[in-house]
C-alpha positions as CSV (number, residue, x, y, z in Angstrom):
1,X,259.6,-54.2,30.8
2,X,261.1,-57.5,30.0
3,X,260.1,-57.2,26.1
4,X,262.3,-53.7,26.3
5,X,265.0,-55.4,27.9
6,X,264.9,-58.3,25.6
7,X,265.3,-55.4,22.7
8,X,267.9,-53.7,24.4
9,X,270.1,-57.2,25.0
10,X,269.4,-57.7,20.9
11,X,270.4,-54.7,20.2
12,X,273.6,-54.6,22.1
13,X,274.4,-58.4,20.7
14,X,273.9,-56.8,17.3
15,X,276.3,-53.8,17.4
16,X,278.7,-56.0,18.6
17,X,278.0,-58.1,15.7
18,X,278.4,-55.8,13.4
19,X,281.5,-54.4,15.0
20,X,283.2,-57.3,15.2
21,X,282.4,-58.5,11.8
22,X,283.5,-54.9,10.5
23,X,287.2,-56.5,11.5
24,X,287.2,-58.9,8.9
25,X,287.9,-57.0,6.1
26,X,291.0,-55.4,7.3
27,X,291.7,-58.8,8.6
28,X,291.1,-60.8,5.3
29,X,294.4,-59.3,3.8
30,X,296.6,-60.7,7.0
31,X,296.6,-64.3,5.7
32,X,298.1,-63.9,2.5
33,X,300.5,-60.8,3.4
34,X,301.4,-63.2,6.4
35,X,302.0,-66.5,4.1
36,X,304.3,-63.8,1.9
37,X,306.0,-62.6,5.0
38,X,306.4,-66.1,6.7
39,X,307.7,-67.5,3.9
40,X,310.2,-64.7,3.0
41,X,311.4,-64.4,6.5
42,X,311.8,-68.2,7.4
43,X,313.8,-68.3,4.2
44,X,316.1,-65.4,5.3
45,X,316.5,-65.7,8.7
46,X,319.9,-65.9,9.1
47,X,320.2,-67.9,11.6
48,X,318.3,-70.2,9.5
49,X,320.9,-70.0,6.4
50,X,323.1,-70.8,8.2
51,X,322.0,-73.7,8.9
52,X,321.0,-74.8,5.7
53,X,324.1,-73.7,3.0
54,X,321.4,-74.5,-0.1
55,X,319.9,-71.2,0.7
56,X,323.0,-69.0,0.7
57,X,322.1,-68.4,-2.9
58,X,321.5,-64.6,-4.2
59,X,318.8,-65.2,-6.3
60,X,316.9,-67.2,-3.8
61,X,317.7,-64.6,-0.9
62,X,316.3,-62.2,-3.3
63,X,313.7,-63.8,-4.0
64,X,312.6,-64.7,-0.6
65,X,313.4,-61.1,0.6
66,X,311.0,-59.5,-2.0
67,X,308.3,-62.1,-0.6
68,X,309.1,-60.8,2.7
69,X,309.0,-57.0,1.9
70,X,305.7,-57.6,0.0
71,X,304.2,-59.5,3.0
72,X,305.5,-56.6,5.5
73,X,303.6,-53.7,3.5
74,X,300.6,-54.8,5.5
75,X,301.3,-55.6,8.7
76,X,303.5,-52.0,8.5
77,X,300.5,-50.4,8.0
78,X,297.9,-52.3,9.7
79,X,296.4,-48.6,11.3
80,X,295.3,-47.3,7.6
81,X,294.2,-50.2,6.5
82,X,291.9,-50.9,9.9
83,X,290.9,-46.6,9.5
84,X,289.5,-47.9,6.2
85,X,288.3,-51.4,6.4
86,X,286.3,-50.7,9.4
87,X,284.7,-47.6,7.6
88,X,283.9,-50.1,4.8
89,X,282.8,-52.9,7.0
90,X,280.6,-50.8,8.8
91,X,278.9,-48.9,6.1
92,X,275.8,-50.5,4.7
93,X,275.6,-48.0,1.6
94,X,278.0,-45.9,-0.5
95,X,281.3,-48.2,0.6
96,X,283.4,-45.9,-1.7
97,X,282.3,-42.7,0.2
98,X,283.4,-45.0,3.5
99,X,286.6,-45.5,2.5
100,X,288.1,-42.6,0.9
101,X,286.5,-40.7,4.3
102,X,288.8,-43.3,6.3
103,X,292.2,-42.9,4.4
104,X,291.4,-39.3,4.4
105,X,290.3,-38.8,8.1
106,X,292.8,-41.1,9.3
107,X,295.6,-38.5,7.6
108,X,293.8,-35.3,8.9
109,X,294.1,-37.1,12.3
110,X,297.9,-37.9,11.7
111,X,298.7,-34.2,10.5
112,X,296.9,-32.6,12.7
113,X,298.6,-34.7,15.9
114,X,301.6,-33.5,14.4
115,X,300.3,-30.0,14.4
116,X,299.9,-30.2,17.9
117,X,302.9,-32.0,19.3
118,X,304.6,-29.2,16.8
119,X,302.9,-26.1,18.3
120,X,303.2,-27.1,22.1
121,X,306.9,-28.4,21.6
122,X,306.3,-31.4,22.0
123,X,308.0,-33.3,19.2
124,X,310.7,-35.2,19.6
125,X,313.7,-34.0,17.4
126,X,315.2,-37.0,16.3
127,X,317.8,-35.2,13.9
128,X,321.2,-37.3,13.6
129,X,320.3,-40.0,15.3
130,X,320.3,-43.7,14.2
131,X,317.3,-45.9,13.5
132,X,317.4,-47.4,16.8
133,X,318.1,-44.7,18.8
134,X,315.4,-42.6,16.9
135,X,312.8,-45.1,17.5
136,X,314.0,-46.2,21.1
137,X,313.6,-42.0,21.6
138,X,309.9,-41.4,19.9
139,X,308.5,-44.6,21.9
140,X,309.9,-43.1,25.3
141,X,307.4,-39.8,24.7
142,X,305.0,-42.4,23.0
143,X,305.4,-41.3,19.5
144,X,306.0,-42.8,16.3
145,X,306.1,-42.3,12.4
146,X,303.3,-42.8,10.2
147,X,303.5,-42.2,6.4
148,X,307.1,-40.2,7.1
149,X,304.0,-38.1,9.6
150,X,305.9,-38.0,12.9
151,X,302.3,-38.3,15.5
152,X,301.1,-39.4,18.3
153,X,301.6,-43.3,18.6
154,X,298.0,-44.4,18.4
155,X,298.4,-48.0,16.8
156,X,296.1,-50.1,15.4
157,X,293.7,-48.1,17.7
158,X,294.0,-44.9,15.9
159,X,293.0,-46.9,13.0
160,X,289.9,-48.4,14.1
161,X,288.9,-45.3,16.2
162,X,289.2,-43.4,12.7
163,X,287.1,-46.2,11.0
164,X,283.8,-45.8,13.9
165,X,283.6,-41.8,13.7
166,X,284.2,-42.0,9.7
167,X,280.7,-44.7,10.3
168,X,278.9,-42.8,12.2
169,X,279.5,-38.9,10.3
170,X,278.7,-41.6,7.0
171,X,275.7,-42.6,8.3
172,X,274.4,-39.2,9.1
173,X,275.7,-37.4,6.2
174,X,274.7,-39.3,3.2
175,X,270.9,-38.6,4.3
176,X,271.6,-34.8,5.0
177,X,269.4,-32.5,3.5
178,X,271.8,-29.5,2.2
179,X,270.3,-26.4,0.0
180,X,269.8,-27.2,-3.3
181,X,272.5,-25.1,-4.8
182,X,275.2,-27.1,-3.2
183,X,273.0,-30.5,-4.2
184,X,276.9,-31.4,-5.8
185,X,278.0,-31.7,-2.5
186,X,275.3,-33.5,-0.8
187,X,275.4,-37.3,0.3
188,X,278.2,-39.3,-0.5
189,X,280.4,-36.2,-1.5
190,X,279.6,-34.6,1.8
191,X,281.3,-37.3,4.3
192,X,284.6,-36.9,3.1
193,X,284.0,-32.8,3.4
194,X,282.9,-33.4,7.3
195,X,285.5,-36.1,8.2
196,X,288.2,-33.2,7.7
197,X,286.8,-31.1,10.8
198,X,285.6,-33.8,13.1
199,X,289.0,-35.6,13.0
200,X,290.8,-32.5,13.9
201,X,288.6,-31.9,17.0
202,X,289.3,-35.6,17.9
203,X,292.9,-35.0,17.5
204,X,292.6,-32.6,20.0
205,X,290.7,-34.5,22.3
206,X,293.6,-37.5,21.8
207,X,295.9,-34.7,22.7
208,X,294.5,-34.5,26.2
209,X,293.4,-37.8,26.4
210,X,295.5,-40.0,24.6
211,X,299.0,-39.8,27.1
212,X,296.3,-41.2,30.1
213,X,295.0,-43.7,28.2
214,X,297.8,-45.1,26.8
215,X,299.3,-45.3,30.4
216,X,296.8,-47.1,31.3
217,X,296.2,-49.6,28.1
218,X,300.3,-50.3,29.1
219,X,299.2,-51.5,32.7
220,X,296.7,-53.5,31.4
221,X,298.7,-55.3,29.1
222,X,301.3,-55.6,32.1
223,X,298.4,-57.4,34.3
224,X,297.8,-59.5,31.1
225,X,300.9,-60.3,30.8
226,X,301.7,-61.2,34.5
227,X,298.4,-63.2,34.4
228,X,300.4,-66.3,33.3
229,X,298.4,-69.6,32.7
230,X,295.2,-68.9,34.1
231,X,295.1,-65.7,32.1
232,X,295.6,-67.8,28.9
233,X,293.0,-70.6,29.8
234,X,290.7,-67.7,31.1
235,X,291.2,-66.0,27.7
236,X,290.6,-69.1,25.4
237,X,287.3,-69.8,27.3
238,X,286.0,-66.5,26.9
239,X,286.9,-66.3,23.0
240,X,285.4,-69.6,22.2
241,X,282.0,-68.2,23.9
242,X,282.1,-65.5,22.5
243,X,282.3,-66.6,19.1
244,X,278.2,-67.9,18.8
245,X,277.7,-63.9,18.7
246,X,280.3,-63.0,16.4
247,X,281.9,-61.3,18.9
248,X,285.0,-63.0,19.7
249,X,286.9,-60.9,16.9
250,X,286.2,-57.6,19.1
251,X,288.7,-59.9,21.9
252,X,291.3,-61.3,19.4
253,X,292.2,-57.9,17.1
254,X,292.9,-56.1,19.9
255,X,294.6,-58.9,21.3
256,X,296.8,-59.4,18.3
257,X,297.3,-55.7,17.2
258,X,297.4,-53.1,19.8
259,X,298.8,-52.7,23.2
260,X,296.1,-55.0,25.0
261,X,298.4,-58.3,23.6
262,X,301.3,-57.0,25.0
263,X,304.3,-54.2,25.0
264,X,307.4,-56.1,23.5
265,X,310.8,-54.6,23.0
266,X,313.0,-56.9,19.8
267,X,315.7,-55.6,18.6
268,X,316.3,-52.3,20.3
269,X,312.3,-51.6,19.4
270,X,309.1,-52.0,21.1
271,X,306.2,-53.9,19.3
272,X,302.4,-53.8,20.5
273,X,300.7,-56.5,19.8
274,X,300.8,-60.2,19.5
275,X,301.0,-59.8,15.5
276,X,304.0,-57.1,15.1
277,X,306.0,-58.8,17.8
278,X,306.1,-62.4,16.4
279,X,306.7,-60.9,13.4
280,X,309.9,-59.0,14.3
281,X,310.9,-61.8,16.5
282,X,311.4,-63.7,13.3
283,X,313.1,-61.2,10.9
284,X,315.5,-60.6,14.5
285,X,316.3,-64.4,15.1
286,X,317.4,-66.0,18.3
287,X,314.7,-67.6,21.3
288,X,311.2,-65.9,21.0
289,X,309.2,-65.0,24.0
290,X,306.3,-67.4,24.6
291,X,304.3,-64.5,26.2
292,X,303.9,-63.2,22.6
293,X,302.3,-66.9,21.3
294,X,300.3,-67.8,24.6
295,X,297.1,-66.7,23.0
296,X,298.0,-68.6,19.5
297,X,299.9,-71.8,19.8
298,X,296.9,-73.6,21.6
299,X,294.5,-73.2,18.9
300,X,296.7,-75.1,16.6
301,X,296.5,-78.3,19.0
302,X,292.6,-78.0,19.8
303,X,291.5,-76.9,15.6
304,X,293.5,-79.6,14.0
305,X,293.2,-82.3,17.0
306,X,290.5,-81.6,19.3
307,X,287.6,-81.0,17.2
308,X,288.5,-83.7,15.0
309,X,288.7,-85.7,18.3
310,X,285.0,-84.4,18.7
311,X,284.1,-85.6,15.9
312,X,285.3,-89.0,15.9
313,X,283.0,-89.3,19.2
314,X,280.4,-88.2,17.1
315,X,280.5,-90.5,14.5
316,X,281.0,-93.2,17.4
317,X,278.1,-92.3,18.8
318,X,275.9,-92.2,15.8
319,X,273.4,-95.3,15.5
320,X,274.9,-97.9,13.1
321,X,272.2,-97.5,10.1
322,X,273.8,-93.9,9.6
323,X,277.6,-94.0,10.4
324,X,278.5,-93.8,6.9
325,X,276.4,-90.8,6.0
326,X,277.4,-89.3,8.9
327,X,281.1,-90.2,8.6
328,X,281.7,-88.2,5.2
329,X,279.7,-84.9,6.6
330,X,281.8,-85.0,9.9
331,X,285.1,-86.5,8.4
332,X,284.9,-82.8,5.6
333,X,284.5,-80.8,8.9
334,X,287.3,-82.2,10.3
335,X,289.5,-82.0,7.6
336,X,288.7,-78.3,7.4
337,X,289.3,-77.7,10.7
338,X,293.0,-79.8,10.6
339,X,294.1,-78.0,7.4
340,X,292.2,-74.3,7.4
341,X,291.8,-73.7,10.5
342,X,288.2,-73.1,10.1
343,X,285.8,-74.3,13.1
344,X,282.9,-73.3,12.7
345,X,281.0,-76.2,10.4
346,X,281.7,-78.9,13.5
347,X,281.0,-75.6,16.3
348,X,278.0,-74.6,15.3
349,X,276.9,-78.3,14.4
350,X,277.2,-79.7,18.3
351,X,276.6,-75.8,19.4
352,X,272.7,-76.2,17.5
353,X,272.2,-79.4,18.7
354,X,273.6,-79.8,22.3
355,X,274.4,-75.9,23.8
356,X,275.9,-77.9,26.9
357,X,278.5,-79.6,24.7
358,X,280.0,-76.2,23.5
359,X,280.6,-74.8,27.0
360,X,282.4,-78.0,27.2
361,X,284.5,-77.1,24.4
362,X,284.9,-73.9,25.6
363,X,286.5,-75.2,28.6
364,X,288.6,-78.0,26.7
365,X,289.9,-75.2,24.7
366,X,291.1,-73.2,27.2
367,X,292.6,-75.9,29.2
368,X,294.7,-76.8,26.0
369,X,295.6,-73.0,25.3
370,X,297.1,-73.1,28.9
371,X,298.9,-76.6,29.0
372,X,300.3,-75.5,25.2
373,X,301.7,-72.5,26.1
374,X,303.3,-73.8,29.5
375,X,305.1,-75.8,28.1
376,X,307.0,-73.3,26.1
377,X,305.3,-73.9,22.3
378,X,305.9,-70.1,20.8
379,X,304.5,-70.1,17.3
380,X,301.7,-67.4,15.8
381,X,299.8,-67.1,13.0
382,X,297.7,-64.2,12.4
383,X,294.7,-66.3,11.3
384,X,294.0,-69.6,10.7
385,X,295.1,-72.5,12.9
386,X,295.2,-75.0,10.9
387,X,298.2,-77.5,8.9
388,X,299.0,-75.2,6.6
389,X,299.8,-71.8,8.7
390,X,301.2,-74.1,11.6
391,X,304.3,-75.3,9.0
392,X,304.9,-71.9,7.7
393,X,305.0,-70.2,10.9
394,X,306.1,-72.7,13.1
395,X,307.8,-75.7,11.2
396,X,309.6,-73.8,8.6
397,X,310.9,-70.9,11.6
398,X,313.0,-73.6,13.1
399,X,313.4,-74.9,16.5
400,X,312.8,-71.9,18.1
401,X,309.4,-72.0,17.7
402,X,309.2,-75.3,19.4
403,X,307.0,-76.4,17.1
404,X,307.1,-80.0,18.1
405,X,304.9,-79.1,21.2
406,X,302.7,-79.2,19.2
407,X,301.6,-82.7,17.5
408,X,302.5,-83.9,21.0
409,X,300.1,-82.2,23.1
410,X,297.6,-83.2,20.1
411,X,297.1,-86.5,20.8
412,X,296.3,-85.8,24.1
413,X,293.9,-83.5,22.9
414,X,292.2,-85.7,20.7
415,X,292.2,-88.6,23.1
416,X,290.8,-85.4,25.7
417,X,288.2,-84.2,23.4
418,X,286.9,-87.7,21.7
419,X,286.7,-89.2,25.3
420,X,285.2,-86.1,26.9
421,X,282.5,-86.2,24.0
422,X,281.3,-89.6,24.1
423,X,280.8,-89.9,27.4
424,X,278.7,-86.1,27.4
425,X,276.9,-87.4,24.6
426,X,275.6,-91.0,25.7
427,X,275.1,-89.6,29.5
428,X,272.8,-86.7,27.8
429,X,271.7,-88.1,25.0
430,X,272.3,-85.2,23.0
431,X,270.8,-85.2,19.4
432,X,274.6,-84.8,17.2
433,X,274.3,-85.7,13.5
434,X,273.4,-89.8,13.4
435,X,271.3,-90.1,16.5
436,X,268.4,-88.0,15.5
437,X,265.0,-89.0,15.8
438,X,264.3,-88.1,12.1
439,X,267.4,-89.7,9.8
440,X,266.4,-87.1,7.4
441,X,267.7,-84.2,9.6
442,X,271.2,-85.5,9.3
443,X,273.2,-82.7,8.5
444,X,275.6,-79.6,9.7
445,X,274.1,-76.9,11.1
446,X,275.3,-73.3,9.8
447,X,275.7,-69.6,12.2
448,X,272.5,-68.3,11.3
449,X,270.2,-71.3,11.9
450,X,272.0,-71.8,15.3
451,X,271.9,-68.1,16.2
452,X,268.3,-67.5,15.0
453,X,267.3,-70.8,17.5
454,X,269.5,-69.0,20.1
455,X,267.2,-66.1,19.9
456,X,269.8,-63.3,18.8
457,X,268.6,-62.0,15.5
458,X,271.5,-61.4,13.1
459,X,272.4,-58.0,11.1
460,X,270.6,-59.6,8.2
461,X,267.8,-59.9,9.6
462,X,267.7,-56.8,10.8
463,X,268.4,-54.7,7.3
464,X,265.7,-56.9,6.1
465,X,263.1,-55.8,8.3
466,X,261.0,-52.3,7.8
467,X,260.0,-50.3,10.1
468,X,256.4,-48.7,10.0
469,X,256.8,-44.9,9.8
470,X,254.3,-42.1,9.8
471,X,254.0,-38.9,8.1
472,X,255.9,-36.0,9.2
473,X,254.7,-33.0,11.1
474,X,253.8,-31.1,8.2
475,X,252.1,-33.6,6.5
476,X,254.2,-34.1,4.1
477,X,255.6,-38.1,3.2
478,X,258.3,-39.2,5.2
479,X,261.2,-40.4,3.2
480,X,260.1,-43.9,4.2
481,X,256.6,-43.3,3.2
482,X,258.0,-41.5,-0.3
483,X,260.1,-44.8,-0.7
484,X,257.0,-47.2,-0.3
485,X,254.8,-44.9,-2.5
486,X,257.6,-44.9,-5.2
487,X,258.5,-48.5,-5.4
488,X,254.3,-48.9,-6.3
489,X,254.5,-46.3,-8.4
490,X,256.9,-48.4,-9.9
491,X,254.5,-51.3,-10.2
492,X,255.9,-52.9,-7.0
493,X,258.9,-54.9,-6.1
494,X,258.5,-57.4,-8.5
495,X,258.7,-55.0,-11.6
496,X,262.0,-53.5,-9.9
497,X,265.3,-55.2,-11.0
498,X,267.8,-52.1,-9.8
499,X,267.9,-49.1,-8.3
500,X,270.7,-46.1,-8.3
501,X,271.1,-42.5,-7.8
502,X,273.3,-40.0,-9.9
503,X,274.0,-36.0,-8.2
504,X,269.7,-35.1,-9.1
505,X,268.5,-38.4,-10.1
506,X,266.6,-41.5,-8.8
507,X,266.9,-44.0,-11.1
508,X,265.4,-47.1,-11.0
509,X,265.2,-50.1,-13.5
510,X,261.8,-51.9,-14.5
511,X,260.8,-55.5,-16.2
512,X,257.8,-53.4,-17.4
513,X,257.4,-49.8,-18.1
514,X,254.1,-50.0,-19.5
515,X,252.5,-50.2,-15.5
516,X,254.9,-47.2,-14.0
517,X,252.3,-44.4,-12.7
518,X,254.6,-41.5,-14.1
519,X,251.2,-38.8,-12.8
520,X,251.6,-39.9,-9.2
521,X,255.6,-39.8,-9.6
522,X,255.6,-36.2,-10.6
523,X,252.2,-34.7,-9.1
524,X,252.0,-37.0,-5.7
525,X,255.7,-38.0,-4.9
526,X,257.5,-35.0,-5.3
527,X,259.3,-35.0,-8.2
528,X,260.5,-31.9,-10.0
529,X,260.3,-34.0,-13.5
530,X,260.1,-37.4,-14.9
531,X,262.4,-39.0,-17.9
532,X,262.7,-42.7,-19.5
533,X,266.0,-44.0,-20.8
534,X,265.1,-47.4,-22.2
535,X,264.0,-49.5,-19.1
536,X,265.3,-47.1,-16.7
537,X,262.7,-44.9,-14.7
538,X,264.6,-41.4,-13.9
539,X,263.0,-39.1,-11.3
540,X,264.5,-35.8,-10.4
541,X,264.7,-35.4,-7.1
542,X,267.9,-33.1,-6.7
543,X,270.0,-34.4,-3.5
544,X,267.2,-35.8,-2.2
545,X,267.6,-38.6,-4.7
546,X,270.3,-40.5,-3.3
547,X,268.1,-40.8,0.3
548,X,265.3,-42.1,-1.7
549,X,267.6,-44.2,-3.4
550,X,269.2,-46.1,-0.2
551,X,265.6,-46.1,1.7
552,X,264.3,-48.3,-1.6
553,X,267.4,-50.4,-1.5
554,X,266.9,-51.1,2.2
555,X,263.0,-51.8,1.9
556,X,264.0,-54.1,-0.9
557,X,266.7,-55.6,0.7
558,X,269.3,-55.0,-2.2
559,X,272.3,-53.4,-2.8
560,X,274.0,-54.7,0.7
């Protein structure tokens, strides 16, 4: 009983995992579009131009402006581009069926919304009206514009719901067995074919649903909002304990990207999310609302001061023999945390060694998220709190942001963290790099060596382990079995440098060809004929080839 809850917790941990880590390819583009958008906006503010008569230049304000349009092509469309990074991210074979199934089941989603509000009356008729007073009147009757596609406003959240069903309809499909004269059509090809009618019927289910949800998602963020400072130190415990799973990115996209961070009308127009809304607060000028940043602007102090804080009191506490090896491994971790923003090297370090000294963190962390943002600090990035993001989106935005919060509350965070740390670690004893039994196990610790000590098996581990499988009920192989049998045939794993598919074909490259069993290919493994193109093994399989073809990779652990 315990073993099957044990499997059950694993498995839960896992899907998180992997959903959370399916964020970061959508994410990954938000840096750079941000750094274009930061630096384009802080440059044509203009309240800021004002201020500073060297910028009231065309050719710079052209410049700056094109920065600021490229930049804003992402976060405009941040719902496509989470329907089709999550589709990729979560797809472990045939990516490129993944993401054309996303673009095109986010649109058939879109459309057919439109279809509906259309048909029922529904659609706001926004004919003569200005910008503002169109988009003042679609977000009254919760609607919006996407691709010149007037819909349903669905947000980032119409994005990544696209980007789970287009997983789940790609996972089935590309191992469907379909007759063999549409074989053209089977696998990859088919996802994109069932996207189209399983979108629609979950645009009719948003129809219904959608209006109630969404009235409830806005209360939420209300209670959020209202939550004030315990809500923010509440919230920046929770995401640093989250992040040992890889699960802190399912809290901090929504967070930063749909409702859940907050309802904010700039301008004359409402903004979901932390992201959009600092964003617009820029390009709009004037005070920003700290209730936008509370979830941000304490990260900065605690990345670039209290984890370097941390690890001074590690290197203090090191034994005297090995400060200076220890110095330069913890004095790089530091400096990557102060300028990138990136954590995890000295996290997972005390987090391997001393599990009670993270929690501290954790609560460190979200006391200096609370104290930061009562004191008015409202500056955002939308990743990376470190130096670099913290001048162009807080330094370089002005006063507004009240970016001077910010080294000021850092040296009380690094006097917090180095203090808090030295006593923990002398009153425990806890084994951080330098006081180790062994002076050869000085070193950083990474995720997976801390996770796989932690008992929560990662989503490598788990595509690299095989299942045992049985025969089917007719007796005939199961496509496991047919995959094990073919990669002997083969003359085993070794002998097998690649392995693809074309529309009828299984082909799979060999060192040697001489030891392929080409008899037990055609007469015991079911294939319909046998052909060599060099070093290249091709067995015809007809749609059945592609299965065969990802069941190999998987048992082989290539082509991830």
């Amino acid at each position: 009983m315990e073993a099957q809850e044990g499997k059950k917790r694993n498995n839960l941990i896992r899907g998180f995992e992997m959903f959370g880590r399916s964020f970061l390819l959508p994410v990954s583009v938000l840096p750079a579009a941000g750094i274009l958008q930061g630096l384009g906006s802080a440059f044509t503010n203009a309240d800021t131009v004002k201020m500073y008569p060297w910028m009231q230049n065309e050719t710079f304000q052209f410049v700056m402006g094109f920065l600021s349009t490229m930049g804003s092509a992402a976060f405009k469309n941040l719902p496509i581009i989470f329907a089709v990074g999550v589709a990729v991210g979560l797809a472990k074979h045939e990516k490129g069926s993944a993401a054309i199934s996303g673009l095109l089941g986010y649109l058939t989603l879109q459309y057919m919304m439109n279809f509906l509000l259309s048909t029922s009356g529904q659609l706001v008729d926004t004919t003569g009206m200005d910008p503002t007073k169109a988009a003042l009147a679609l977000a009254d009757k919760m609607q919006t514009t996407v691709l010149g596609i007037q819909t349903m406003d669905l947000n980032v959240f119409g994005g990544i719901i696209t980007g789970v069903i287009v997983y789940f309809v790609h996972k089935r499909a590309i191992k469907m067995h379909v007759p063999r004269v549409l074989d053209f059509f089977s696998g990859p090809r088919l996802v994109p074919i069932l996207i189209m009618p399983v979108m629609a019927m979950t645009a009719i289910v948003f129809f219904f649903v959608w209006p109630v949800v969404q009235t409830g998602i806005a209360a939420l963020s209300v209670m959020i909002l209202k939550s004030g400072t315990i809500g923010t130190f509440l919230y920046g415990v929770i995401e640093r304990l989250l992040l040992p799973f890889g699960l802190h990115h399912g809290l901090n996209w929504p967070v930063r990207t749909t409702e859940l961070g907050g309802i904010f009308t700039i301008g004359g127009r409402q903004y979901q999310g932390t992201i959009a809304a600092y964003m617009a607060s820029l390009a709009h000028g004037g005070a920003i609302n700290p209730m936008i940043t509370r979830f941000s602007s304490g990260k900065f102090v605690y990345n670039m001061f209290g984890l370097p804080g941390a690890a001074l009191a590690m290197y203090t506490c090191a034994k005297p023999e090995n400060k200076k090896k220890v110095g330069s491994l913890l004095f790089a971790a530091a400096a990557t945390a102060f300028l990138t923003g990136v954590t995890e090297p000295i996290e997972f370090t005390f987090l391997f060694v001393a599990p009670a000294l993270y929690g501290i963190h954790a609560i460190l962390a979200g006391l200096t998220m609370a104290v930061t943002s009562a004191l008015g600090a409202a500056y955002l990035t939308p990743t990376g709190h470190g130096l670099i993001n913290f001048i162009i989106y807080g330094v370089l935005q002005g006063t507004k942001t009240k970016w001077y919060i910010m080294p000021i509350v850092g040296v009380f965070c690094f006097a917090m963290y180095y203090a808090v740390f030295t006593f923990a670690i002398k009153k425990f004893n806890f084994k951080t790099p330098g006081r180790e039994d062994d002076d050869a196990d000085i070193k950083l610790h990474g995720k997976d060596e801390t996770r796989k000590k932690m008992g929560v098996h990662t989503l490598k581990d788990e595509n690299k382990a095989t299942s045992m499988a049985s025969t089917s009920s007719d007796g005939k192989l199961s496509t496991h079995d047919q995959a094990v049998a073919l990669i002997e045939a083969h003359g085993g794993s070794e002998n097998i440098s690649d392995v693809d598919a074309c529309i009828t074909r299984l082909r799979i490259n060999v060192k040697d060809k001489a030891v392929v069993d080409k008899d037990t290919i055609v007469n015991k493994l079911g294939a319909m004929g046998f052909n060599e193109s060099g070093m290249q093994m091709q067995s015809i399989y007809g749609g059945h080839a592609n299965v065969l073809k990802m069941e190999i990779q998987d048992i082989l652990g290539i082509g991830e």
